[in-house]
PDB file as gemmi writes it, atoms N, CA and C in Angstrom:
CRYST1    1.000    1.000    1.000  90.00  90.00  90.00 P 1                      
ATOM      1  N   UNK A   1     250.697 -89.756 120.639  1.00  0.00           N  
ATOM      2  CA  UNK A   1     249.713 -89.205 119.735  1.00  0.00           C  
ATOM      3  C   UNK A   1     248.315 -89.745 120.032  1.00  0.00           C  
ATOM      4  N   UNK A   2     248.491 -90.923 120.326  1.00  0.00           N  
ATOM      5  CA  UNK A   2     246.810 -91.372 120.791  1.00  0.00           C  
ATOM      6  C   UNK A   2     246.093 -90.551 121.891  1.00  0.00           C  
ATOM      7  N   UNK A   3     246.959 -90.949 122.695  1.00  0.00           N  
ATOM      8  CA  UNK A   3     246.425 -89.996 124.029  1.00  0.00           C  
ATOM      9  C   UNK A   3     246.397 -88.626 124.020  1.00  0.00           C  
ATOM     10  N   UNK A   4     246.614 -87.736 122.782  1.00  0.00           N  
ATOM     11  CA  UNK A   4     246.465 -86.375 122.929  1.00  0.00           C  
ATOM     12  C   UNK A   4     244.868 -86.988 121.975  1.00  0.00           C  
ATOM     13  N   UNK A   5     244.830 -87.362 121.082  1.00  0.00           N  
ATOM     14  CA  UNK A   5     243.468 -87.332 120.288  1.00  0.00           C  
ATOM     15  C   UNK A   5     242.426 -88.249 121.240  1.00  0.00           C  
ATOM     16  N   UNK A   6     242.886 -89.269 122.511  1.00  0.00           N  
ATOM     17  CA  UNK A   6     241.750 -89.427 122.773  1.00  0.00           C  
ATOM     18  C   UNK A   6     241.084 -88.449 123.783  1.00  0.00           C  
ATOM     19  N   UNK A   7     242.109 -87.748 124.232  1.00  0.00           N  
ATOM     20  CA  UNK A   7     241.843 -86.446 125.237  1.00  0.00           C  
ATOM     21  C   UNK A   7     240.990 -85.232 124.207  1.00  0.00           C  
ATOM     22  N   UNK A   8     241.357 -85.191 123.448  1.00  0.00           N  
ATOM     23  CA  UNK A   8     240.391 -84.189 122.476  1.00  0.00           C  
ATOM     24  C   UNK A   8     239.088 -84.928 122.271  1.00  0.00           C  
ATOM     25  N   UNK A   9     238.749 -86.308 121.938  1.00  0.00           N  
ATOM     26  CA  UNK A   9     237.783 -86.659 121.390  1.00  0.00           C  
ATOM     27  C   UNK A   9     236.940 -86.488 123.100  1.00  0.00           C  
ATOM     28  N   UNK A  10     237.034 -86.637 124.198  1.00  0.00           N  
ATOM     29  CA  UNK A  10     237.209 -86.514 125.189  1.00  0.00           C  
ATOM     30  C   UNK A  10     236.368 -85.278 125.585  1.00  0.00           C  
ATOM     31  N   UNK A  11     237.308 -84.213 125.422  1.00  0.00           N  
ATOM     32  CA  UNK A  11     237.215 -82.969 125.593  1.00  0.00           C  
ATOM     33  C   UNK A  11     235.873 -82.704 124.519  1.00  0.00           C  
ATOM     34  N   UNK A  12     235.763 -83.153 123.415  1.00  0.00           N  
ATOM     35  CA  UNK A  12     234.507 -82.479 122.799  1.00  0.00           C  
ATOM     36  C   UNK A  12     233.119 -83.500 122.740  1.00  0.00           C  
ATOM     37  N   UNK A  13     233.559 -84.243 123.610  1.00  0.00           N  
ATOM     38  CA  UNK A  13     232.109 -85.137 124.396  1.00  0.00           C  
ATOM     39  C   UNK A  13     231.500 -84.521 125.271  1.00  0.00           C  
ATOM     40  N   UNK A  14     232.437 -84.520 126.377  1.00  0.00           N  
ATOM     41  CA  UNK A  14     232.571 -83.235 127.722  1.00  0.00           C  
ATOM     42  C   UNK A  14     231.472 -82.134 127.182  1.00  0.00           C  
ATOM     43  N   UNK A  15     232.509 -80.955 126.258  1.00  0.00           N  
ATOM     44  CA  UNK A  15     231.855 -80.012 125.837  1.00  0.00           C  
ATOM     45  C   UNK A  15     230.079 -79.638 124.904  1.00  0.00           C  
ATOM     46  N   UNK A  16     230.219 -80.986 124.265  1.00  0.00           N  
ATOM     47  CA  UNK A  16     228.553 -81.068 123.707  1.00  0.00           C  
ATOM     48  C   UNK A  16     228.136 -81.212 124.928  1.00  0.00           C  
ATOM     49  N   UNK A  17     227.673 -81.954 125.975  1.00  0.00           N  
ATOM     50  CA  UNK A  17     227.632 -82.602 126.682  1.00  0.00           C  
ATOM     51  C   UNK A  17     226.535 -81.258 127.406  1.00  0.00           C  
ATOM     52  N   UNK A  18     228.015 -80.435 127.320  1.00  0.00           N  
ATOM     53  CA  UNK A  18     227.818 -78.685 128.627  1.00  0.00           C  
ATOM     54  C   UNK A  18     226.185 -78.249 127.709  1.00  0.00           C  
ATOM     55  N   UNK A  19     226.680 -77.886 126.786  1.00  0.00           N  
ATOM     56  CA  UNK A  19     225.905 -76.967 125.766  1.00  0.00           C  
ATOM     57  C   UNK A  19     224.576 -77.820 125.413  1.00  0.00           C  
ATOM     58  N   UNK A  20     224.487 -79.063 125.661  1.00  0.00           N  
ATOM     59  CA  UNK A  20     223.496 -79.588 124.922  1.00  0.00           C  
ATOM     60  C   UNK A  20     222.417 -79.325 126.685  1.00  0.00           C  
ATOM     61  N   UNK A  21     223.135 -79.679 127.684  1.00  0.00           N  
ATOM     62  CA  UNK A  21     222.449 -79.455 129.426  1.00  0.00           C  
ATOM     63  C   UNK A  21     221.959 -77.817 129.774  1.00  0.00           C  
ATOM     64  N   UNK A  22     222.808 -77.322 129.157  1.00  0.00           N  
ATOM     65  CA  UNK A  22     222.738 -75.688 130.020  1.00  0.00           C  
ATOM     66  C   UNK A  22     221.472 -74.771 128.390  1.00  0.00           C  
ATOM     67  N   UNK A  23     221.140 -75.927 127.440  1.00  0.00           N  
ATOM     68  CA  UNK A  23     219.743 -75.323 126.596  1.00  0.00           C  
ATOM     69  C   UNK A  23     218.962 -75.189 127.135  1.00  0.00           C  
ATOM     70  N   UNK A  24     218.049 -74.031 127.379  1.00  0.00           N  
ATOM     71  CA  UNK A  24     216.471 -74.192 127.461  1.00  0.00           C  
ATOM     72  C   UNK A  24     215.757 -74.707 126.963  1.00  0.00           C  
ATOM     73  N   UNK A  25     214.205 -74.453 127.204  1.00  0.00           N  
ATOM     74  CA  UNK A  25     212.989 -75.474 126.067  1.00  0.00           C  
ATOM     75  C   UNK A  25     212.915 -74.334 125.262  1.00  0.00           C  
ATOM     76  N   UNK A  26     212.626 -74.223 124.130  1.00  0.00           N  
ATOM     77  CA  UNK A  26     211.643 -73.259 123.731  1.00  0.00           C  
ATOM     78  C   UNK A  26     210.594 -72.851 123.828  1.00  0.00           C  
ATOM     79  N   UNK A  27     210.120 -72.020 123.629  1.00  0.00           N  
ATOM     80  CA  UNK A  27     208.619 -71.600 123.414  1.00  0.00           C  
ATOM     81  C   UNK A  27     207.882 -71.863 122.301  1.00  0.00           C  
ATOM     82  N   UNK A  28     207.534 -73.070 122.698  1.00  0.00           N  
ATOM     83  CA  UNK A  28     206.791 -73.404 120.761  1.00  0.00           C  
ATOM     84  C   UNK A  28     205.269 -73.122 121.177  1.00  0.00           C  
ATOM     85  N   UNK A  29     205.106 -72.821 119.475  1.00  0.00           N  
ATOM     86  CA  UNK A  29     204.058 -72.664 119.332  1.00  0.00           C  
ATOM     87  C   UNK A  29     202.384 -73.659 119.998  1.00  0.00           C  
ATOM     88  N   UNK A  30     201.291 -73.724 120.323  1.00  0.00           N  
ATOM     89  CA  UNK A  30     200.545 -74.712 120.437  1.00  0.00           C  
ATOM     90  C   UNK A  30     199.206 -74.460 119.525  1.00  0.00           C  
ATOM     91  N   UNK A  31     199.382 -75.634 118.968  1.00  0.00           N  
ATOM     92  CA  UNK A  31     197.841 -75.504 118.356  1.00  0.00           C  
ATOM     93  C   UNK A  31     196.791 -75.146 119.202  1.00  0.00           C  
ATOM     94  N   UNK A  32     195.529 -74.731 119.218  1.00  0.00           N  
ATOM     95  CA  UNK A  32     194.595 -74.482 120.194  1.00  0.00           C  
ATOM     96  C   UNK A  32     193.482 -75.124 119.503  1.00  0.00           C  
ATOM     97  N   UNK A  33     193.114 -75.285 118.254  1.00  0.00           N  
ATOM     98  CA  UNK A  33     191.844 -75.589 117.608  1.00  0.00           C  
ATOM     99  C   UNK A  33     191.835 -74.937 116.111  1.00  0.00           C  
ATOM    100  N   UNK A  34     191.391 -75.429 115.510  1.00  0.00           N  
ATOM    101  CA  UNK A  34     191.062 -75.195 114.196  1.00  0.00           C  
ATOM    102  C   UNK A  34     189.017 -74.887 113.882  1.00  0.00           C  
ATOM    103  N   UNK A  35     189.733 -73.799 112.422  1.00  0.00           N  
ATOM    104  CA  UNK A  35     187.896 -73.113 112.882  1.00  0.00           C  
ATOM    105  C   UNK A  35     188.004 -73.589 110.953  1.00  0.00           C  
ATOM    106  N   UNK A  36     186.330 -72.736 110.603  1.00  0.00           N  
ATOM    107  CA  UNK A  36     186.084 -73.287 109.154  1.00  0.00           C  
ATOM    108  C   UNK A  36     186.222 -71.430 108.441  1.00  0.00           C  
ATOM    109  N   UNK A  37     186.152 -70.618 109.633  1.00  0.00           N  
ATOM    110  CA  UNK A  37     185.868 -69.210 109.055  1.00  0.00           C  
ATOM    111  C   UNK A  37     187.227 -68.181 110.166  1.00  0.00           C  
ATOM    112  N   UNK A  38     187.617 -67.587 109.540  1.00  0.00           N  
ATOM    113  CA  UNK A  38     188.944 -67.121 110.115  1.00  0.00           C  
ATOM    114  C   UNK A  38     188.000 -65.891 110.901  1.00  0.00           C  
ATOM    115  N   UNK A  39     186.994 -65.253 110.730  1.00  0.00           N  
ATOM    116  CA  UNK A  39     186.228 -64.897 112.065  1.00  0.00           C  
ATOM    117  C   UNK A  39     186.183 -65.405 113.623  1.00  0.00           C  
ATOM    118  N   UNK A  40     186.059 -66.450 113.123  1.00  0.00           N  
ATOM    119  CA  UNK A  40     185.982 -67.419 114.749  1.00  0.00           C  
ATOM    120  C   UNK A  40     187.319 -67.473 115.203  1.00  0.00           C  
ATOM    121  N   UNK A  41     188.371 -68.293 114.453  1.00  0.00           N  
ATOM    122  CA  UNK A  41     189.363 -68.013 114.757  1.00  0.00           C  
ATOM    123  C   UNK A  41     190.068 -66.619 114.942  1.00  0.00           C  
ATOM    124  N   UNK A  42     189.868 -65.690 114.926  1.00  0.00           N  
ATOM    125  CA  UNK A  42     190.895 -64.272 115.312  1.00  0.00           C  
ATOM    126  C   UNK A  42     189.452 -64.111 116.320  1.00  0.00           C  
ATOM    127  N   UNK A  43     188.224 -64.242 116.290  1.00  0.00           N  
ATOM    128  CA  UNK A  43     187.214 -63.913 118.109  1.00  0.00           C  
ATOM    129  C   UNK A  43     187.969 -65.122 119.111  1.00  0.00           C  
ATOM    130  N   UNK A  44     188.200 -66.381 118.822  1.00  0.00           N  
ATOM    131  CA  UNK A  44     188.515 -66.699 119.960  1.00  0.00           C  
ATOM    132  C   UNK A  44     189.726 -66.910 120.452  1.00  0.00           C  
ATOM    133  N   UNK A  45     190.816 -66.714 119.455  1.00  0.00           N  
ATOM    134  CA  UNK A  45     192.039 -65.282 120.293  1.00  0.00           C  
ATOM    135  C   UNK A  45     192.400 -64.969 120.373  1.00  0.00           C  
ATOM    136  N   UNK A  46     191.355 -63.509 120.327  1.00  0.00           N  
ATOM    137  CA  UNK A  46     191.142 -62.503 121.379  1.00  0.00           C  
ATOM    138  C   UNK A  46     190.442 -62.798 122.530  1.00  0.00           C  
ATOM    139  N   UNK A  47     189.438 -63.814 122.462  1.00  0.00           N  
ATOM    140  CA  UNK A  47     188.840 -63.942 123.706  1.00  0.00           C  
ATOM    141  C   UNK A  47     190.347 -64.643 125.064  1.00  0.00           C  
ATOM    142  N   UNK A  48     191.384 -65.618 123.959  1.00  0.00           N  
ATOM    143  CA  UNK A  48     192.109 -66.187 124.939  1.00  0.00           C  
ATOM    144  C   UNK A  48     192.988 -64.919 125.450  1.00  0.00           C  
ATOM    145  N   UNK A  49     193.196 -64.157 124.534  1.00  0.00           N  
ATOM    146  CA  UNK A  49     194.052 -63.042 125.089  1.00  0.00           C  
ATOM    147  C   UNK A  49     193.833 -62.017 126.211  1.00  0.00           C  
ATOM    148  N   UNK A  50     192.171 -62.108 126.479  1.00  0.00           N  
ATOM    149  CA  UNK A  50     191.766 -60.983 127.328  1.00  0.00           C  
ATOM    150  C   UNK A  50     191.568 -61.743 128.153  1.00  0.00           C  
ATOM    151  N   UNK A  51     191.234 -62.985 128.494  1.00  0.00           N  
ATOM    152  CA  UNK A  51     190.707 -64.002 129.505  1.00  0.00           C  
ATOM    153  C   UNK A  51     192.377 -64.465 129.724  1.00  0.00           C  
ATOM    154  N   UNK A  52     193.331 -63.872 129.761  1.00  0.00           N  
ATOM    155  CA  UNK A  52     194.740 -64.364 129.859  1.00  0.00           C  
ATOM    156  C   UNK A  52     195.020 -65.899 129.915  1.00  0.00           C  
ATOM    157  N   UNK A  53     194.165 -66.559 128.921  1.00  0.00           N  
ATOM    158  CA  UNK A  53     194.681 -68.243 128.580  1.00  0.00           C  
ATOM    159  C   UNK A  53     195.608 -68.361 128.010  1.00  0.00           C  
ATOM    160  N   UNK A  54     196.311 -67.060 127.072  1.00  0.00           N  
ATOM    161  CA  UNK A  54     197.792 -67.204 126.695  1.00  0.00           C  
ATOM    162  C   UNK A  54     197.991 -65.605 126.226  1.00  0.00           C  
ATOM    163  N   UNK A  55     199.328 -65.277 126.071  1.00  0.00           N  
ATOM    164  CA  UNK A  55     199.853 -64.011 126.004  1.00  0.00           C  
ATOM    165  C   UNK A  55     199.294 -63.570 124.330  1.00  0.00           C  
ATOM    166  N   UNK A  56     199.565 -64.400 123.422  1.00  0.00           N  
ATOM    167  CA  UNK A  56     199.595 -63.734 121.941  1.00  0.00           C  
ATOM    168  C   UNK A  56     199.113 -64.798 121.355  1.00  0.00           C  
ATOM    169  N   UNK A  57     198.752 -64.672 119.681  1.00  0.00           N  
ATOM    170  CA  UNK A  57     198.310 -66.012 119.517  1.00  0.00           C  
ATOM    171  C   UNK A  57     198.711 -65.819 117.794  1.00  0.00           C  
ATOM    172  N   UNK A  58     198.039 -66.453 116.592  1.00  0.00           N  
ATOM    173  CA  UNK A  58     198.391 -66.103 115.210  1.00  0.00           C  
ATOM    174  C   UNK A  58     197.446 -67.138 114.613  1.00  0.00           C  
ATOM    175  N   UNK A  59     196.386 -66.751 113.659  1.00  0.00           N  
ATOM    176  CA  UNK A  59     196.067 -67.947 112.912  1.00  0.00           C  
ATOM    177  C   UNK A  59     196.795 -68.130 111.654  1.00  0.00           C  
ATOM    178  N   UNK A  60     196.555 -69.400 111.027  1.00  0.00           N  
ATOM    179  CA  UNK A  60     196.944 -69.646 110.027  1.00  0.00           C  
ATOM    180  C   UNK A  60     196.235 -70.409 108.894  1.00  0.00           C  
ATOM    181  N   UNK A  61     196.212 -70.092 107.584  1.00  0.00           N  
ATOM    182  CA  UNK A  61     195.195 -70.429 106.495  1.00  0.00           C  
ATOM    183  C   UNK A  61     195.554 -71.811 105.948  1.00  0.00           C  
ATOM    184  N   UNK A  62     195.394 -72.941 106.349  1.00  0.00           N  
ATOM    185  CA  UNK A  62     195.704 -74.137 105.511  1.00  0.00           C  
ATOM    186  C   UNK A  62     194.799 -74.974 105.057  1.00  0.00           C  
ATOM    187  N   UNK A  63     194.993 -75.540 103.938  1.00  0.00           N  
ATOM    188  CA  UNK A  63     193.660 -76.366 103.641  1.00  0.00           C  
ATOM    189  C   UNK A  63     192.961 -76.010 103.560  1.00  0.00           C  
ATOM    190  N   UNK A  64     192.428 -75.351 103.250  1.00  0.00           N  
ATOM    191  CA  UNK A  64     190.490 -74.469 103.213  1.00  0.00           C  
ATOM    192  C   UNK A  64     190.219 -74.410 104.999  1.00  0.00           C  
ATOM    193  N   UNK A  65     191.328 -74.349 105.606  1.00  0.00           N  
ATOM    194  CA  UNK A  65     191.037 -74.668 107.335  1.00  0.00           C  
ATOM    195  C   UNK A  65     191.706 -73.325 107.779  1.00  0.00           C  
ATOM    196  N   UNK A  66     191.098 -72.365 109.446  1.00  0.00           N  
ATOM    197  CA  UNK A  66     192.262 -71.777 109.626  1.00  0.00           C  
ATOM    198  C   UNK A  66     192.574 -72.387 111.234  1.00  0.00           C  
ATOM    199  N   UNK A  67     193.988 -72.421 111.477  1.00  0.00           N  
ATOM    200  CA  UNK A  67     194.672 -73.189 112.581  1.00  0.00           C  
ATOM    201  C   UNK A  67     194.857 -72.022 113.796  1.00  0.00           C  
ATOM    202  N   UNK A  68     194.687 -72.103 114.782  1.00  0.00           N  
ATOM    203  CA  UNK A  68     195.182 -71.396 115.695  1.00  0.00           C  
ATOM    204  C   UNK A  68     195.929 -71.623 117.086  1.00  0.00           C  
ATOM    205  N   UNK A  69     197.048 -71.137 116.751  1.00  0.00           N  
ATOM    206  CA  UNK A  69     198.438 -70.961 117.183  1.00  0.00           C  
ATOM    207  C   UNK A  69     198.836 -69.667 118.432  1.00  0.00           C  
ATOM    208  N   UNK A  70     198.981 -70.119 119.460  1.00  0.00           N  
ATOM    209  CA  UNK A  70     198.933 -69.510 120.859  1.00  0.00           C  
ATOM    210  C   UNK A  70     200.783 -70.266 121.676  1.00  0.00           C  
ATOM    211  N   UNK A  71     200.789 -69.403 122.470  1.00  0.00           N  
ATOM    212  CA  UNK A  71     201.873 -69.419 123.472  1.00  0.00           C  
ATOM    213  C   UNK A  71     201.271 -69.285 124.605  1.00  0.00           C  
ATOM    214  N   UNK A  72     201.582 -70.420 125.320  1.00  0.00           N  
ATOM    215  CA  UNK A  72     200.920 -70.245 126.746  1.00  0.00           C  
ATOM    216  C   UNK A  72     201.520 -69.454 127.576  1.00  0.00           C  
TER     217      UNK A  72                                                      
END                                                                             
């Protein structure tokens, strides 16, 4: 009985092991800069979007601040 459970405990070391190696990175988000007027932030990008500094981008309203959020 031991040796079948230490072969399982075994077997699902092994197996995290696979799954945790064969993950990709993600694609996270990157901050780019923070503006005081969500004008600036949605002009500059678009400026990164047409100057291809990153594919898409999103601001966001926090704090009386807006954040902007790009994928390189």
């Amino acid at each position: 009985m031991r040796k079948i459970r230490a072969l399982a405990v075994v077997g699902a070391l092994v197996g995290g092991l696979v799954v945790t190696a064969s993950a990709g990175p993600a694609h996270a988000d990157t901050l780019r800069n923070v503006y005081y007027s969500s004008y600036d932030c949605y002009r500059y990008g678009d400026y990164g979007v047409q100057n291809n500094l990153w594919s898409w981008y999103h601001c966001d309203y926090q704090y009386n601040l807006w954040f902007l959020y790009s994928v390189p």
